[in-house]
Phi, psi and omega in degrees: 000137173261155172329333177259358180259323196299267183327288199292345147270349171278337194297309196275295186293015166249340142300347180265354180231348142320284175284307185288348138339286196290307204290322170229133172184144179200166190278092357117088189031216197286012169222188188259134181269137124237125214268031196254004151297322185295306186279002160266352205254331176291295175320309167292331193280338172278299185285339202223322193111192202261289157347299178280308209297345145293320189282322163323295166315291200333285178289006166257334144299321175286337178272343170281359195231032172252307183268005178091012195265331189241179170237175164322325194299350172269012212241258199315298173309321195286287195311323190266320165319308190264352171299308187295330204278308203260343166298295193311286198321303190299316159310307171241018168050033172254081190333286188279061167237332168286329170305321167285344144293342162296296190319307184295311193271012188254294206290348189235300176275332175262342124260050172262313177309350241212353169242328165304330200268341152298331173266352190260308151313274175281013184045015137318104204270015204258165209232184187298275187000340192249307155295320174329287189271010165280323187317302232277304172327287187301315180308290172333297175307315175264350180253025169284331177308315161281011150286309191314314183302309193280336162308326181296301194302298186294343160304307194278330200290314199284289226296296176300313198293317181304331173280325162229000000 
């Protein structure tokens, strides 16, 4: 992949986690899930590796919290989530291991990560017990969607190949 496919597909998951923020959300204990971050951090992290697929969380954090859609807290989950998703792919070349690297590094590690910076930033006194299972809700729910989407995709590609 070049450099201009490279760009303009990071171009397409950040719009897509961008707009589709908004299009699936439902409520999750003391937050909101959106799990369509989860699935693009799964997607990206599979299709582009762990490098983009971080600069990817970032900026669909800075645009959802640019535009008033998010909070800081997506900035530690999102991130760390897709990082852990494309380092495990990347090791075992196993989709769901990248979903289970969204999940642990979203739902788990990025929020533990997620309480100093609430309390520090946003003047939140609420502790993991509190972020955990809004984490954990969403990061799961998305990143089984982005296990399903890219199992699919790799489905029809062996599907086309096999045909000519």
């Amino acid at each position: 992949m070049n450099q201009t496919q490279l760009i303009t597909t990071m171009a397409v998951f950040i719009a897509i986690g961008t707009i589709g923020a908004q299009l699936l959300r439902f409520p999750a204990g003391v937050a909101k899930a959106y799990p369509v971050q989860h699935a693009v951090n799964v997607m990206a992290a599979v299709t582009l590796g762990p490098g983009p697929a971080v600069v990817i969380a970032f900026m669909i954090g800075l645009l959802r919290n640019m535009l008033g859609l998010g909070t800081l807290l997506a900035f530690p989950g999102g991130m760390v989530g897709a990082f852990l998703a494309g380092i495990l792919y990347k090791k075992t070349c196993k989709k769901g291991m990248a979903a289970l690297g969204e999940a642990v590094g979203t739902g788990i590690i990025g929020a533990l990560i997620s309480v100093p910076i609430a309390n520090l930033l946003m003047g939140s006194s609420a502790g993991a017990l509190f972020f955990l299972p809004s984490f954990l809700v969403s990061s799961i729910t998305g990143a089984c969607i982005g296990w399903l989407v890219v199992a699919k995709i790799n489905q029809q590609h062996v599907s086309l190949d096999n045909k000519l």
